[in-house]
C-alpha positions in Angstrom: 95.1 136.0 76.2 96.0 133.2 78.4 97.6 131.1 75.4 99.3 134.6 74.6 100.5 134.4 78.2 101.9 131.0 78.6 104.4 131.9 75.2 105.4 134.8 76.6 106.4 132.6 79.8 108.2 130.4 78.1 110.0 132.5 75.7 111.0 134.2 79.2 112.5 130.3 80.2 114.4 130.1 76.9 116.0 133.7 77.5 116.8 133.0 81.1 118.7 129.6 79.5 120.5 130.7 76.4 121.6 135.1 77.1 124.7 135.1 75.6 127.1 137.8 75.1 129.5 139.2 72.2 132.4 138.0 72.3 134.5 136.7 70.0 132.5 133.5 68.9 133.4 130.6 66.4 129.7 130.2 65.1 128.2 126.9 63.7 131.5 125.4 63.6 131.3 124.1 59.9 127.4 122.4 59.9 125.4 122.7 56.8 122.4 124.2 57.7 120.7 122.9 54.5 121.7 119.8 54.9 119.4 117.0 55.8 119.8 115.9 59.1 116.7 113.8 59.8 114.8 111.9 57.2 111.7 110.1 57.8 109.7 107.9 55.3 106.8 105.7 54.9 104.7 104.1 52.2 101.7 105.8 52.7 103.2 109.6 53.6 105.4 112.3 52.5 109.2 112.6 53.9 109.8 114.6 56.8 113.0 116.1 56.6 115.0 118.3 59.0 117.5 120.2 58.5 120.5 120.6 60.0 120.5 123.9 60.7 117.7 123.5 62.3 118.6 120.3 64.1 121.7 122.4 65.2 119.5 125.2 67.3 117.9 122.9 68.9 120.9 121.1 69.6 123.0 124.2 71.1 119.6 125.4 72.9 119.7 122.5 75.2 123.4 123.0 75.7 123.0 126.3 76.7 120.2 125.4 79.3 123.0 122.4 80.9 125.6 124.9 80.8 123.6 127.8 82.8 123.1 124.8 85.8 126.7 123.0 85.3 129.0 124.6 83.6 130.4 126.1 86.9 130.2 123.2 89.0 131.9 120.6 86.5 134.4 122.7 84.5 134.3 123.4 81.0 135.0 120.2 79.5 132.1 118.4 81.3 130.5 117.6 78.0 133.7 115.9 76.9 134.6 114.4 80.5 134.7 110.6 80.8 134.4 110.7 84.1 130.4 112.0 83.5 130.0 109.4 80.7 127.0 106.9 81.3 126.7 104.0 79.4 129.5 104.7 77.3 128.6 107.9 75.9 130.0 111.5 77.1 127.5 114.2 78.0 127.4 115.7 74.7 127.2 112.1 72.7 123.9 111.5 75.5 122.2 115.0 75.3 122.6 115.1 71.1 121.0 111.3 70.8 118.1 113.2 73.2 117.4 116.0 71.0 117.6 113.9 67.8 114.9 112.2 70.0 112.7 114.7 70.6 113.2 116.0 67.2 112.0 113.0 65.6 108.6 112.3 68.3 107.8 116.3 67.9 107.9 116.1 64.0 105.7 113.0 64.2 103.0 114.8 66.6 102.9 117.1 64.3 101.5 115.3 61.5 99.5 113.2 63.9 97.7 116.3 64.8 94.4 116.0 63.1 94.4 112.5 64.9 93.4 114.3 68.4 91.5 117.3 67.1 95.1 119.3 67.7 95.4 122.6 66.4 97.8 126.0 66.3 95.5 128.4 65.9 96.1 132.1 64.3 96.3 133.5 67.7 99.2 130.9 68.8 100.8 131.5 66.0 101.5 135.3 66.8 102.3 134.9 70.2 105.0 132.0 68.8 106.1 134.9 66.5 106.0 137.8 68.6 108.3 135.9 71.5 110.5 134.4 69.1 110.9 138.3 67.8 111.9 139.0 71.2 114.3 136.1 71.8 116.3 137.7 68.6 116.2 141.0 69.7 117.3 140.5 73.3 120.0 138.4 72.0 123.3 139.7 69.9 124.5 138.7 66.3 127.0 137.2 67.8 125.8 135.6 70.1 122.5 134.3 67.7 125.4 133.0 65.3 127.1 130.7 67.8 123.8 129.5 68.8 122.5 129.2 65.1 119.1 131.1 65.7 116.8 132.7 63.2 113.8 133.9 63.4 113.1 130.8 61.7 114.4 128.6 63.8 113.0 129.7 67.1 109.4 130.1 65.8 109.8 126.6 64.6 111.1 125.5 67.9 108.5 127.2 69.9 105.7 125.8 67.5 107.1 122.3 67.6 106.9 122.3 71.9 103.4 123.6 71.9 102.9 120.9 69.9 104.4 118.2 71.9 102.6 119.9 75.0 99.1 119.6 73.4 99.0 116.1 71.6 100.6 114.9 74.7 97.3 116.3 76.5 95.3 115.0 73.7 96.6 111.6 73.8 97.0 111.2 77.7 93.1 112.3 77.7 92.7 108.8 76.2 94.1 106.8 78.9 91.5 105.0 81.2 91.0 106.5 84.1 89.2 103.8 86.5 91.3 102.5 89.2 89.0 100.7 92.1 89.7 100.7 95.2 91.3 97.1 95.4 94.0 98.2 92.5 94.8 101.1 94.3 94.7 100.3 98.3 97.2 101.6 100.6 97.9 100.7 104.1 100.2 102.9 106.7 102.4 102.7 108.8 105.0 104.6 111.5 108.1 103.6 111.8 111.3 104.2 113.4 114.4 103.6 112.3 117.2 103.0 114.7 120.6 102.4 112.7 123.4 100.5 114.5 126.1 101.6 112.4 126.4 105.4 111.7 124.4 108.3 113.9 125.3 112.1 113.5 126.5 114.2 115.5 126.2 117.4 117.4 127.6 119.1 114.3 125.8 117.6 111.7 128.8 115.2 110.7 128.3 111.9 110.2 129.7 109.3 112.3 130.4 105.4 113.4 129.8 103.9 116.3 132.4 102.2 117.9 131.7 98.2 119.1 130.8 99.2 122.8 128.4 101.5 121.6 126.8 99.0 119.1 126.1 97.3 122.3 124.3 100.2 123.9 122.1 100.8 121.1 120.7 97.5 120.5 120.1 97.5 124.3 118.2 100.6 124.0 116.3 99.5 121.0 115.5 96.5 122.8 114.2 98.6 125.7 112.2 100.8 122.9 110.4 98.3 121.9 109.1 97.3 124.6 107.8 100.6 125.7 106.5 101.3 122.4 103.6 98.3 122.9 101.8 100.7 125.5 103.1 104.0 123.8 105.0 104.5 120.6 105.0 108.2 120.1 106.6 108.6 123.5 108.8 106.3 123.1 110.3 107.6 120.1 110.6 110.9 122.0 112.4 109.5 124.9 114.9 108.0 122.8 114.8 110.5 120.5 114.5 108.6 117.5 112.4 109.9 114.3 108.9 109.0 113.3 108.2 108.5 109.8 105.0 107.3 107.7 105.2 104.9 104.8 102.2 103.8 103.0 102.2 100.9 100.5 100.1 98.8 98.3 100.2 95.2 96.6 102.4 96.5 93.9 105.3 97.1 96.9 108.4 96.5 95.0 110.9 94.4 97.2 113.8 95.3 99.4 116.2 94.6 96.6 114.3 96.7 93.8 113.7 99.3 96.0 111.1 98.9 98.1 110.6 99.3 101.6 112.4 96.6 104.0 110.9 93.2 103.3 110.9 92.0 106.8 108.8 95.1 107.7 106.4 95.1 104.9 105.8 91.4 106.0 105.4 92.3 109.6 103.0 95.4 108.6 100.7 92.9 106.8 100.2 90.7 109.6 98.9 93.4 111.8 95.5 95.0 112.3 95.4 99.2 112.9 97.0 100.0 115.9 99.3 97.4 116.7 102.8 97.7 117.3 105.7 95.3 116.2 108.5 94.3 118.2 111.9 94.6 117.4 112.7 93.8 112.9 115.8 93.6 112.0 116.6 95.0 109.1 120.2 95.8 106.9 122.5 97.4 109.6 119.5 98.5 111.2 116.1 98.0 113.3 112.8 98.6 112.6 109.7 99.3 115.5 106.4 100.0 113.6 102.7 101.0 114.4 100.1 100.4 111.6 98.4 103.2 111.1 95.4 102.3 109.0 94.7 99.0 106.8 92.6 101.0 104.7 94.5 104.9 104.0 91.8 106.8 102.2 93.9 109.7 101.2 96.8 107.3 100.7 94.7 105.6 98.1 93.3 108.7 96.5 97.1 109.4 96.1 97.9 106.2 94.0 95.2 106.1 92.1 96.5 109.5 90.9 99.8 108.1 90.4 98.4 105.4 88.8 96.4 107.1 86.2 99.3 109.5 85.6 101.8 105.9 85.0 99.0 105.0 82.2 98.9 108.2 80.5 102.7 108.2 80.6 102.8 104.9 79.0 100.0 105.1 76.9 102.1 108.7 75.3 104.9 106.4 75.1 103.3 104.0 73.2 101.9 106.0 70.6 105.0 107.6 70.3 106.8 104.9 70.3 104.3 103.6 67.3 104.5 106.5 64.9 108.6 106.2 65.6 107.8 102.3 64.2 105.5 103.3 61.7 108.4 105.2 59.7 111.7 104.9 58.1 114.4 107.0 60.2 118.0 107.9 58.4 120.2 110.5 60.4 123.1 111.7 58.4 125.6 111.1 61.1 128.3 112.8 59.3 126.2 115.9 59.4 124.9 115.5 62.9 129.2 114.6 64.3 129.4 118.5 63.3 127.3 119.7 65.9 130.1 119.8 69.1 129.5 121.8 72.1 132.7 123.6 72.4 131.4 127.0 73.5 130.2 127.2 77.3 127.5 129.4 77.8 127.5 131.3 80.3 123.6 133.2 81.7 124.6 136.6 83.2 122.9 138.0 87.0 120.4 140.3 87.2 122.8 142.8 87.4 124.7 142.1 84.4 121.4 141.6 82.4 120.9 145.6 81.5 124.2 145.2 79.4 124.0 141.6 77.9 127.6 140.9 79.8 126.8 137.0 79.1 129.3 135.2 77.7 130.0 132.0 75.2 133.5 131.1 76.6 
């Protein structure tokens, strides 16, 4: 029952991302559904081979998801925009390369399956069916045609992310879990943070502050830190500047990387629990800090969560990343230059929902 629930939960996702309407739509716009579009080969196993019909759903799925969040805050032609292109490549030249992605890892789970002990059992497999029967009922001709779903398709597609989901758990179960408490130790600071260029205002706009008033507030931090060596809390109150914690470890990434201010990570490491700093300067800005703890428990508890979540991560990446190795990938990229997101999508409200107004403009 519970497996039975989660399908039916994300079938509900899937609907929520791709109800479109019935009006006049310009289907698969020429791709071959039994064409190849993914072939993978080794020595010692059979091809896989997709095809791009159903390369295309999966394609125009995830379209439809991006177009329900940013259609209507970019304009139609976001997918084709250059001025939302990343490293050379337009939205819809990025998102295709990520499905052909997953495509390709989710194909190779699947025959990695008996590896882990992974199985779809009978009951999975009639809650896949069942809420793949409901995404094609809830959905028009029309609209299933510009989207290039069968009943096919979409059981495939469902079958293929409880796969993903489960071997991911299988293999991330692997990972070692042991982080001591030297790996993992955290240490804690207050701070505040007193900037000397911008402040905001009674209106919530942000401002500058003008040369004499540069002046004023390094007096008063000046002043602040001071006070704050016999009382730190209220001294942040009376100058009304914000208290904030920050806990860090010996894997503290520098300034430039990302990390906290170098000159107060290098303060905060010279002083024992309690102490307060004087005045650190730091990038258009000062610094007055109180170290909390030298040992956080909980802060530690925290990263060696993190910790062991980074090594599963990796460790799913790397056997991924090893099957992808392990085989011969050819894309047909005359096929696959087919697939074009010209339709938006469009997800109708709650109100529109009892009539399927949804559109794919």
């Amino acid at each position: 029952m519970e497996e039975t629930m989660r399908f039916k939960k994300f079938a509900a996702i899937i609907l929520m991302s791709t109800m479109i309407g019935t009006m006049s739509l310009s289907g698969c716009g020429g791709v071959n559904k039994d064409a190849v579009a993914i072939t993978m080969t080794s020595d010692d196993k059979d091809a896989i081979e997709v095809t791009m019909g159903y390369a295309n759903f999966a394609a125009r799925i995830q379209q439809a998801g991006y177009d329900s969040v940013f259609a209507s805050y970019y304009g139609d032609d976001y997918w084709t925009n250059d001025s939302y292109a990343k490293d050379g490549k337009n939205m819809q030249e990025s998102i295709k390369d990520s499905v052909l992605e997953s495509i390709e890892t989710q194909y190779l789970l699947e025959k990695h399956m008996s590896d882990y002990g992974v199985e779809i059992t009978e009951e999975d497999q009639a809650a896949i069916k069942k809420a793949a029967e409901q995404f094609m009922s809830d959905n028009s001709k029309a609209a299933l045609k510009e989207v290039g779903a069968t009943q096919e398709y979409v059981e495939r597609y469902l079958y293929l992310q409880t796969v993903e989901k489960r071997m991911k758990a299988a293999i991330s179960a692997t990972a070692d879990t042991n982080v001591s408490d030297e790996e993992a130790a955290q240490r804690t600071f207050s701070y505040m943070k007193i900037s000397l260029t911008t402040y905001t205002d009674e209106s919530g706009k942000q401002q500058t502050y003008s040369a004499d008033e540069t002046t004023v507030v390094k007096k008063n931090a000046d002043d602040a830190a001071q006070k704050a060596q016999s009382d730190f809390d209220g001294t942040a109150q009376e100058y009304s500047y914000d208290v904030q914690t920050y806990s860090y470890g010996s894997d503290e990434k520098s300034e430039a990387d990302g990390g906290f201010c170098d000159a107060v990570i290098a303060a905060a490491n010279s002083m024992t629990a309690g102490q307060v700093s004087g005045l650190i300067e730091g990038a258009d800005c000062y610094y007055i800090i109180r170290l909390d703890s030298e040992f956080d428990a909980d802060a530690t508890e925290k990263k060696k969560e993190s910790i062991i979540s980074d090594r599963q991560d990796q460790l799913y990446q790397d056997v991924t990343d090893g099957y992808k190795d392990a085989v011969k990938i050819k894309v047909d990229e005359d096929e696959w230059a087919k697939v074009k997101f010209d339709n938006i999508f469009t997800t109708p409200s709650a109100a529109d929902n009892s009539d399927s107004s949804a559109t794919a403009e």
